[in-house]
Structure formats: C-alpha cells, structure tokens
N, C-alpha and C positions, 0 to 999 in steps of 0.2 A: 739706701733707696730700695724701695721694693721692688721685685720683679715680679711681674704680671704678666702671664701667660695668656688671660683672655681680659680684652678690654671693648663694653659695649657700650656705645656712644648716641642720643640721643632718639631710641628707641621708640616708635608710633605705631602702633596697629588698631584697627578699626574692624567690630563685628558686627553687621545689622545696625549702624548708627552708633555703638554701644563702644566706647573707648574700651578698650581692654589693658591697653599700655599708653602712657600719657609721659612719654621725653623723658625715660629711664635709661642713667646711666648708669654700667655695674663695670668693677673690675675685680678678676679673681688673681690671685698672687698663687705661684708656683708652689706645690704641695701644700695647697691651704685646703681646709674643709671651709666652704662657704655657705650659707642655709639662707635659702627665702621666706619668708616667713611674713605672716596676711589670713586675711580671713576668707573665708568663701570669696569667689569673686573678685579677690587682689589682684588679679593679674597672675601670679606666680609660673601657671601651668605656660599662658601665652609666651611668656618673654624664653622661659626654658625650651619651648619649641621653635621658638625663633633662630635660637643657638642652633638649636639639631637640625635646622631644616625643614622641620614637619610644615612649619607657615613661617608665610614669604614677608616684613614688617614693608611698609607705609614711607615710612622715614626711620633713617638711623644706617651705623656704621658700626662692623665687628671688625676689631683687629685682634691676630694669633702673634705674640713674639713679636709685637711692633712691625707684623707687613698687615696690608688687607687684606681682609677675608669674601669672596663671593658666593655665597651659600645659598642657592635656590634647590635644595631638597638636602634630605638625609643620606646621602649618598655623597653629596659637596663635605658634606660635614666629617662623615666617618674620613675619608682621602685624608679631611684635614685633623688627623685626628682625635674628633669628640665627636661621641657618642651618646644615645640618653636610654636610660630603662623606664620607660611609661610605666604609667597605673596599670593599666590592663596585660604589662607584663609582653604581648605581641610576641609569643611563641606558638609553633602548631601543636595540638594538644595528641595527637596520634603520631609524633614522630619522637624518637629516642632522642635523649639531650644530644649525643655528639652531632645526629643529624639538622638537629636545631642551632649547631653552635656551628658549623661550617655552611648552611644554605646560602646562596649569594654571595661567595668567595671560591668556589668551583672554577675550575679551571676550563675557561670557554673555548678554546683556540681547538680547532677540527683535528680529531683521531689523540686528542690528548686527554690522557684520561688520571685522577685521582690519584695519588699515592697514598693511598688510606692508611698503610702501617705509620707515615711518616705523620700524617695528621692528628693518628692519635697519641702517638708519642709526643709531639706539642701538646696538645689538649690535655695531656697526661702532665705534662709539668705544669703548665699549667695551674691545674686543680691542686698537685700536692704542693705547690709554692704558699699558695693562698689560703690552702685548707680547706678548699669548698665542697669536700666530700661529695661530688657528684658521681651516680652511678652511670657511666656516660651511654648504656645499652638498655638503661629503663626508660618507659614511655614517659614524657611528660605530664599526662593525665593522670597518671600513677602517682606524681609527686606533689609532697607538702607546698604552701605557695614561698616560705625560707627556700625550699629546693628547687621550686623556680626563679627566686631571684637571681639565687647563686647560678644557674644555667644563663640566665641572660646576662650576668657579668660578666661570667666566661666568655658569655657568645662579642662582648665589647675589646676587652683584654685580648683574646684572639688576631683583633683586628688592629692588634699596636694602640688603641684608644688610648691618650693620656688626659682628658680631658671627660669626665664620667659626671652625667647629670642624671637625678633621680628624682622620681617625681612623687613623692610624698610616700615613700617606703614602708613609713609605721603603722600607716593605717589598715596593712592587711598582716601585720605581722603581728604576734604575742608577745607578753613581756620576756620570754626566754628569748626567744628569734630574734627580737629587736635589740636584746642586750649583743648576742652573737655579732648579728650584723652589727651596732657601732666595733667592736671587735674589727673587725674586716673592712669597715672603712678607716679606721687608725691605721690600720696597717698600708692597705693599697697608698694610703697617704707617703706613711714612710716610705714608700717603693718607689716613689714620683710621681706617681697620678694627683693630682688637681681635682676636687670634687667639689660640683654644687649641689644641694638638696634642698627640696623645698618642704616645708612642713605648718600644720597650724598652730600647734603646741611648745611654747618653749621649752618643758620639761623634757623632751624627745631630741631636742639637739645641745640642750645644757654643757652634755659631756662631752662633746664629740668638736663642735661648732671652733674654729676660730672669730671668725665673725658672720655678722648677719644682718641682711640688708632688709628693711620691713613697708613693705607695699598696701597699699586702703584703696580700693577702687582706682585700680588702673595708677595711681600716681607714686611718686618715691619719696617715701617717709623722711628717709636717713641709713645708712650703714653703722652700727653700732660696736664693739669690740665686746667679747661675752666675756671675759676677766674682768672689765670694764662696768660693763650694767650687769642689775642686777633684776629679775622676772618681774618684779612692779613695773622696773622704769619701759621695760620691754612691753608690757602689754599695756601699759597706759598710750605707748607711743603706736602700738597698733591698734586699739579700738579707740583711742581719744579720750578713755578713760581707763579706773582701773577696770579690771574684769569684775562682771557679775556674780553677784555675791554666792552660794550655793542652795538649791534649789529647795525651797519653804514647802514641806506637805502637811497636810491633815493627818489623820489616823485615820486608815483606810477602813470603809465601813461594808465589814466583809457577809456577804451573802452566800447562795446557797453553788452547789455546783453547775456552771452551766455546759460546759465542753469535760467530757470523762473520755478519757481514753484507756482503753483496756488488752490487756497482751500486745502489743504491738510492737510488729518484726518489721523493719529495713533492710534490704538485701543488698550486698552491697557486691559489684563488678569488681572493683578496684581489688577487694580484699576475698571476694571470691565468696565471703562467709557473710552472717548479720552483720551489719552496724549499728543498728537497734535491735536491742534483742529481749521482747517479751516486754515492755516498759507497762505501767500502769500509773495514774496519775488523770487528778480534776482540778481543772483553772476553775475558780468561783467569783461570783461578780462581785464589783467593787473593791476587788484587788489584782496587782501590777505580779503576775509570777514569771521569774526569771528561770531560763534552763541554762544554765554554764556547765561553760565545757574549755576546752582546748579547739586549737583550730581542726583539729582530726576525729573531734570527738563525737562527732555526729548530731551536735547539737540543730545544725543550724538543717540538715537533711530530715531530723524528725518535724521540725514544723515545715519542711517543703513538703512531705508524707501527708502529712494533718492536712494542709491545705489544698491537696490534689495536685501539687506541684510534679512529684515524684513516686511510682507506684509505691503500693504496702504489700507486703507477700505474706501477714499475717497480722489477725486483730480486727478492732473494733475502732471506729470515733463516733462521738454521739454526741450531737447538741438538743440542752432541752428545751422545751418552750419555744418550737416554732412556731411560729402561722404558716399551718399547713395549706392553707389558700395558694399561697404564692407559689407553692410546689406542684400541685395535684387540683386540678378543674374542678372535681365532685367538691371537695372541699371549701369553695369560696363562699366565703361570708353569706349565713343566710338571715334573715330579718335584723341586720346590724351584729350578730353573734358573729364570732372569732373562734377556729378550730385547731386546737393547741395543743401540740402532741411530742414527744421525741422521737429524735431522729437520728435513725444509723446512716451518714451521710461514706464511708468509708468505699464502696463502688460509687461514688457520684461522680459526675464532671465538676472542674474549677466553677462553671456560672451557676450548676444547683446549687453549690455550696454557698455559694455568693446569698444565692436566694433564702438558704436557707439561715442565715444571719451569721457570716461567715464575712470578716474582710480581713486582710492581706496587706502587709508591705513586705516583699521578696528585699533581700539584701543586694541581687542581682537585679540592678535595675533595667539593664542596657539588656539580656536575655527577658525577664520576665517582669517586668516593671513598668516600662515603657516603649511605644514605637517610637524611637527614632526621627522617622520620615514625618510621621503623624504631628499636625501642628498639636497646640495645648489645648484647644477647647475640643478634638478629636481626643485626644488621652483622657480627656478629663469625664467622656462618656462610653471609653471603651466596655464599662460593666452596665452598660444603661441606655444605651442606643435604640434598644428595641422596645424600650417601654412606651407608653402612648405621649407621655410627657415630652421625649423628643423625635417621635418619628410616626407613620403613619402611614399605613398599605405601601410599607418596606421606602417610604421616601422619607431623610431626614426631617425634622424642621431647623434651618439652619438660626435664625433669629434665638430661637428659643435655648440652640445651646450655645448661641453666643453670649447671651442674659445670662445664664446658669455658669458658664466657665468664668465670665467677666466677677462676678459673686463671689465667686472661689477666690479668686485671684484677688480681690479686697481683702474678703476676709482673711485668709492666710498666708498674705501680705507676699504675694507672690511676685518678685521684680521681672516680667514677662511679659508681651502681650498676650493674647488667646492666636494670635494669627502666626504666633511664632513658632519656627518648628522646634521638637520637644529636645532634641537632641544637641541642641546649639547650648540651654540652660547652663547655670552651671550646677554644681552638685547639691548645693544647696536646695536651689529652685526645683530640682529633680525631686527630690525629698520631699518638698513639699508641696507640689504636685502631686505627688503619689499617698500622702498622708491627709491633704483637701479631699482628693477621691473618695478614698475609703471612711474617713471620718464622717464625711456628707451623707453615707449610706447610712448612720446609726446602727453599727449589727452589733449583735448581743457579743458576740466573742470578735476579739482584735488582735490580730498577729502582728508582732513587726521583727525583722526579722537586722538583728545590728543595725538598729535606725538611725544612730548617732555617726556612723562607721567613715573616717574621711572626712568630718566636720569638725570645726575649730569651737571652741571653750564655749561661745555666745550662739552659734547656730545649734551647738547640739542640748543649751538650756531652753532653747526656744522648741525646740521640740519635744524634748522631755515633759515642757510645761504641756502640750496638748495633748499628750499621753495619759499624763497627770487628767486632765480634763475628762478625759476618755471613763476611767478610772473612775471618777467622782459622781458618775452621770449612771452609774452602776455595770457599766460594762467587764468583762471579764478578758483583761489585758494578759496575753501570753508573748513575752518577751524572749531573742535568744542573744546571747554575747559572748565575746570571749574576756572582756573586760572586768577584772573581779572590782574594780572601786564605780562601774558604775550602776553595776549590778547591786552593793550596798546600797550607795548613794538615791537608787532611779527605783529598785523593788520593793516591795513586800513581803515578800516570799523566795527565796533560792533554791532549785533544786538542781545537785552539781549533778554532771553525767561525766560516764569515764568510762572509759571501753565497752558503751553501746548497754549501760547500765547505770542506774541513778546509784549513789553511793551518800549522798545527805538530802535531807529536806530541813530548813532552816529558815529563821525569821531573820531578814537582814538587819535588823535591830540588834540582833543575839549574835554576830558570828563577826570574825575579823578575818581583814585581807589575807594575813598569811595561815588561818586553819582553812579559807576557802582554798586555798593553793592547794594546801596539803593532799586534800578531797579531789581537787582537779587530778592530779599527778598520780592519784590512785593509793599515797602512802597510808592512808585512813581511810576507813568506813564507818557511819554512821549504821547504829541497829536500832530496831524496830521503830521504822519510818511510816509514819502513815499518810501512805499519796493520796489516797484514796477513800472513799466511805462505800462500804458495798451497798448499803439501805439507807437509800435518800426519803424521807417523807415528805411530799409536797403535792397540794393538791395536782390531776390530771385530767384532762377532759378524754374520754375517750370519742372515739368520733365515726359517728353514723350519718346518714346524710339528711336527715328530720329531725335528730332527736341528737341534745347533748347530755349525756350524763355523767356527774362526776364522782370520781374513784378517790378517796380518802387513803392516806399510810400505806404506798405502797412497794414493793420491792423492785430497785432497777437492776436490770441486767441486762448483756450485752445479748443474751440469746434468746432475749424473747423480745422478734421480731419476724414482721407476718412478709409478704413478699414484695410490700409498696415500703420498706423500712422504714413502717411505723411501728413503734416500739409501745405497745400495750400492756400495763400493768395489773396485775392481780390482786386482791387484797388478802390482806398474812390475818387468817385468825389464830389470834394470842390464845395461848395455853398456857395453864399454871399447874406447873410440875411441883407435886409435894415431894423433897427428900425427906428422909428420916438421916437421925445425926446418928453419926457412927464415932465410938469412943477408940482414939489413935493410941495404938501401945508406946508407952516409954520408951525402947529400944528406936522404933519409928520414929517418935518424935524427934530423939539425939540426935540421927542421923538426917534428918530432913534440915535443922538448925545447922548440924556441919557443914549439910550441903552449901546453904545458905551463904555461910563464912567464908566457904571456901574460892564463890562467885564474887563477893564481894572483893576479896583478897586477888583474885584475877583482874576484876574490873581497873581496881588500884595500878595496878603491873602494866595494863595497858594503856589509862594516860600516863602514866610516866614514861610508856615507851614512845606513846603519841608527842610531848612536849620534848625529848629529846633530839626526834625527828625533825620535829620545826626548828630547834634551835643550829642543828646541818642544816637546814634549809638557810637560815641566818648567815648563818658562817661562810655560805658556798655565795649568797651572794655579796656578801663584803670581800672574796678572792675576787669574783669580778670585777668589783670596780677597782679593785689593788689594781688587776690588771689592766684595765681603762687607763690607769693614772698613770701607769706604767708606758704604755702608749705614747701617753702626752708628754713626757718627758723626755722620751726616746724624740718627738717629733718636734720637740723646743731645740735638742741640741744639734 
C-alpha cells in the first residue's frame, strides 16, 4: 500500500465565470516526484496554489499524513510543511540571498534579537548538503535565474518544507541548468522531500517523473505511471490527439537590409563592463534572424537596447525606408507623395520607434509587455490611443476600441473578453495579445523576444506559424532564444553571441544542435563572418519639402547623419584604376604557395581539434545521464 503524504480531494475553483479546476483529485506518495502536466490553461498553475495557499478553492478537501489540512494562505501551508517556488521566482532583487532565505522567520518577540552566526551556519549546511553553491553575501540581481532558484529552495528547505511544489522551472532555465536542477530534484527526493512540478513538455520530466497527472481545461485527464506510457500515449491524452506535426515553411525570400546595427555597446551594472561589446549586424526582409545565446549572454539585453527598452552607451541602429511623415510634420505627405528616408532611431523614445516601423514582443511581459490593471481592449491600444482613429481632443473613443480589440480577439483567436483585465489571462492569451498588437501595426522590422518561452508544444506552433506569416509578408523578423532546436527548427539565419560578441553567423539549414552548443559555450569560433554589407545600393528619396529627388547607388553609413537623424546619402563616382602586371619572382612565388600549405595544414588541425571537442561535449553529456540513472536507482531502492 502506498503512502501518500498529500491527498487532494475534489478540488473547484472558479475565475471570472471561467472554471479553472473542475473536481480534481490528486495524491502524491512520500518521496515521489509527481509532474502536472497540460497545456496553456490546464489548470496546473491554480490547483498548485491552491496547495500553497496562494488561493483559497470553492470546493474540495486537502489532507497531510491522513489528518485535515485548513490552508487559507501561504503561511497555513509553509507551518504545515509545503512550500511552492512560483514562476516569477518572489525574491527581492536588492537583497543578498541569506537575507532572502531568512525574511519572515525573524525572530519577533521584543529586545530579541537574531543570531546571525547561528543562521548562517544552518544556511551553510544547508547549501553544502544539497550542493546549491549559493553565494549567500551576493545580491540577488547579480545572479543567474539557476541561482535564483537554488536561493528560493534554500529559502523553502530552511523552513523544514517537505513538501516542495514547482511551477514549471524549465521554462526559464537552459539545457545545462535544467539538466543540474533534475540532479537536485533526484536527490532532495532521496532526502525525503515529496515534490510536485508542473510542466508542458513531457521530454522535460521523462527523467525525473515517477508519475504524472494530465489536466485539459480545468478537468482531470488521468494519472499515468512514466515507466508505463510512453510520450505518444502522453500527449495524445493531453491534447486529444497526437501532437502537431513540425512546422511546414517556405524558402524564405530574402530581401534587402532593413534594420543595420553598427558598433554597438551595452553597459552592463551587474558586470560593471560591456555586455554588448562593438556588435555589428543587418536583419534583412523576408527573413526570421535568430540571436542565441546562453541565458547570461546578453542576447535577449541587445534587443531590449534596439528597441529602446534598455539604454546603449555606444553605436548606431538604423531603420531604412521610413515614412518620414509620421515622424517629422514638414514631412507629411504632399500631393499623394511619400517621404522615405533612413533613420538613426538610437536617441529615440520607445513610441518614435514604434512610429518609425518598429514593433516589439519584450520576453518580460508583466514589466514591459503589458498593464496588469489595464483591461484587454486598453492593452490592445496602449501604442495607439493617440491616433485619430481612436481618440480625439485627448477623449478616447470608447466604441471604436471596443470594435478594434474585439477584431483582434477573433482573429487571433484570443480566449478573453476585451473587458477582461489583462493580468488575469493566462500566458498563452498574454502572448497573444501582445503579438495581435504589434502584428496589427504592420512595421517593417519585428522583434520578439523568447516568444515561445513558457508554452507547451501546440501554443508555441501556433505562434511560430504568425511569425512565419510576419516573415512571408516581407517583414524583417529579429528573433532572440536560448533554445538551440528551435532556433534550427523556427530561423533562417543564426547568429550565436557569447561573451557580448557574435562568434558564428549560420544558415539554420547548415549547422547542428551540438556545433550550435559548441559556439554558444565559447569553445569554437567561426571566421570571416559577414554580418553585415557596408554598401547597400537602393534607390532613396532624399527629402526637401517641394521637391523629391531621387539618389541612385548609394553608400550607407552610420555617420552621415544631419541633426533630425535623417540619414542622407551621397553618390560614389566609380573610378577605374589601371594596374600594370608586375612579374613575381620564383623565390616569392615558393614561398607565398608555402605559405598557402601551411594555412591549409592549420586549418586541418583545427577542425580536428573542433570535432574532438564536440565529441567531450558528447561524452559529458552521457555522464549526465549515467548520473540521472544513477539517482533512479538509488530512489527505486
């Protein structure tokens, strides 16, 4: 007979009309890993705060060790102890881990005061029991999001928790972190803790999982045994079919450069130095270009940079072929003519840039994505409110953005009202909400930044396919991830970055998952890449306010630009330089062919040193999962 530690018994909660849990019962058995497991909108998130306290259910009954449990907050719950590590992680980001792993356990009783050597000496075993290498005197802002989870386990562990729930951990972690952390949950296993974890992906709890219960809108599938099923029968039984097959493209039909970015530095607080350092690189239209990286690698801080998220401390961004109208008064449209020019958008605010064909999906929704408060058809015009189409001597027109949000919400099949506030969504609906907005704008260059990030197998093909759409309509798609298969799978074009430096540029056609590693990690570099074209030819208007004239073959550059940054080209008159042939002496010659041999003969030396690396890289990760198995085995007996 099994013993079960938590036992949840016919579970109801209700949000805004919208069932979220619909008469779910779950039981988790003493040192088991248990995984929930569903799509956007399963429920998963609600039932796991239901346990911690965070919300209070409708109907249903928890019992601990076969007594009741009465759990009206996360305070009822940690006493009894379980604990949960949220998504957003819920640490303060300006205080050192120990002071984050002891807050709200302070000792309250008047003139008594801390024993901090004795604390940390806890907190100290702690950390070397488990291995969580925390640095307990570093800021938490300072650390990787791996070294934040490990600080909020600590901070659970602390508190005696034997009962540790996680809310979909993989989705901010890399494939290294994530291999660690199953590590670390085998073991807490073996230690006596109980864990549930929720996730969309079966491949992400394959190894770790004893069993796993799978939820579809609020209702309960079944609990299945993972030595048992095998990943068809699993995902047929969460989406009702098998999974969607992998994503059909075109051959992307690639056009000229629209977005050129040139020297550009990132300054970084954290690390005191660059994090972008000098980068150069053009997204061109009618292709998807991918920047990978590592989670540290500043990938995802260069397009905060580009898009005005985040300041630039050095460099250039230029989009070309504006409509200079929408920017600059003098400029608007005169007898039906268009006044189309480049633009140094790099001093601009976030809405010029907008203006100037600029959209944005921030990977930080809940900072820079969306309000919160703000219902959906308020989100849905937060870059457009001021335009005539919905507002008018500073008064909205409220009809008109109800029409316009309700539009959205068809077409991109949005499960939401417009009246609903934005924050309640689930992540799904957040996404695509935020991808409705900026897709509706049509702009010439489209950021998105981990747009997939936190979605399950069919939510994040559904987005990829309007990406895709984006792409095909000739837009110039700048992508960032730390994902290397879907970076193949989802691009065009790869360019790895690794310590605030591009290190390959690559046709995702042409490269495999583990030389992209290699490149990520820093253990290869690619030579003579070319991110860039210095001499773009293509017609340009230049722009008076009577008269258009147009400039043939000209030379772009970042520094010719007048003080409205409008970027005015010049025309290059071609000259034909006569050489005279000069006869190479024999001795020269030899030695110039030696030379030759002797590059060649390097070249040689270094893929073989390249292919030996990958094949450690092979090796290190099959000790991994030696070790995983190792784990399981330890925790069968």
């Amino acid at each position: 007979m099994e013993d079960y530690v938590i036992e949840m018994r016919h579970i109801s909660k209700e949000f805004s009309g919208v069932k979220a849990n619909r008469d779910i019962s779950l039981k988790l058995v003493r040192q088991e890993v248990h995984a929930l497991l569903g799509e956007n909108g399963s429920g998963k998130t609600a039932l796991m705060c239901i346990l911690a306290g965070s919300i209070i259910p409708e109907i249903g009954e928890i019992d601990k060790n076969n007594q009741k449990l009465y759990i009206k907050s996360p305070r009822d719950a940690l006493d009894n102890g379980i604990g949960m590590v949220y998504k957003n992680l819920m640490l303060i980001e300006s205080f050192t881990a120990i002071e984050n792993i002891v807050i709200g356990v302070e000792p309250t009783a008047r003139f008594k005061k801390m024993n901090i050597a004795q604390v940390r000496a806890d907190i100290k075993k702690i950390n070397e029991r488990y291995k969580l290498n925390i640095d307990l005197d570093k800021k938490v802002s300072l650390m990787s999001m791996s070294m934040k989870l490990n600080v909020s386990i600590a901070k659970l562990l602390y508190r005696n928790v034997e009962v540790l729930i996680f809310d979909e951990p993989f989705s901010y972690l890399n494939p290294e972190e994530a291999e660690d952390f199953k590590i670390l949950l085998l073991t807490l296993s073996n230690e006596g803790c109980s864990i549930l974890i929720s996730s969309r992906k079966v491949k992400e709890i394959r190894d770790i999982a004893d069993k796993c219960t799978i939820l579809k809108d609020g209702n309960y599938l079944g609990t299945v045994t993972m030595k048992e099923a095998s990943d068809k029968e699993i995902e047929k039984l969460m989406y009702g079919r098998e999974a969607l097959p992998p994503l059909k493209r075109n051959k992307p039909k690639v056009g000229e450069a629209i977005l050129c970015v040139r020297n550009l530095s990132i300054f970084s607080e954290v690390k005191n130095d660059d994090l972008i350092n000098k980068v150069n690189f053009d997204v061109r239209s009618g292709e998807v270009t991918c920047i990978l990286g590592t989670g540290n690698s500043g990938n995802i801080e260069l397009l905060y940079g580009i898009g005005g998220i985040i300041p630039i401390s050095n460099g250039d961004v230029i989009i070309r072929d504006v409509d200079l109208g929408k920017l600059y008064e003098k400029y608007k449209p005169i007898n039906g003519k268009r006044y189309v020019g480049s633009i140094n958008i790099t001093n601009m605010s976030v809405r010029r840039r907008n203006l100037a064909g600029l959209s944005q999906v921030p990977s930080d929704k809940k900072t820079y994505g969306i309000i919160s408060d703000f219902d959906l058809k308020e989100n849905m015009i937060l870059q457009r409110y001021f335009e005539p189409e919905f507002s008018r001597g500073g008064i909205l027109k409220q009809k008109a953005i109800k029409n316009y949000s309700d539009r959205l919400i068809d077409e991109f099949e949005i499960d939401a009202y417009s009246s609903e506030p934005a924050g309640s969504l689930s992540e799904l609906n957040k996404q695509k909400l935020m991808l409705a907005r900026e897709i509706d704008r049509a702009s010439r260059v489209f950021i998105a930044m981990k747009p997939t990030i936190a979605l399950d197998y069919q939510a994040s093909m559904e987005i990829r396919r309007q990406l895709i759409k984006r792409r095909d309509s000739g837009t110039a798609v700048l992508l960032a991830s730390n994902d290397v298969e879907e970076a193949i799978k989802f691009s065009d074009r790869i360019l790895v970055l690794c310590n605030g430096r591009f290190v390959a540029d690559v046709k995702a056609e042409e490269v495999t998952e583990d030389k992209l590693r290699m490149y990520m990690s820093g253990l290869i570099r690619m030579k003579d890449m070319k991110l860039y074209s210095p001499i773009i030819s293509k017609k340009v208007v230049k722009v008076r306010r009577k008269k258009v004239k147009t400039i043939n073959k000209s030379n772009l550059s970042a520094e010719e630009s007048d003080g409205n940054n409008v970027i005015f080209k010049k025309i290059i008159k071609r000259k034909i330089i006569h050489r005279r042939v000069v006869k190479i002496p024999a001795a020269q010659m030899a030695l110039k062919i030696k030379n030759k041999e002797l590059k060649r003969m390097q070249d040689e030396l270094n893929e073989k040193e390249n292919a030996k690396m990958m094949r450690t890289a092979e090796e290190l990760k099959k000790i991994r999962m030696k070790n995983l198995v190792q784990f399981r085995n330890k925790e069968n007996l």
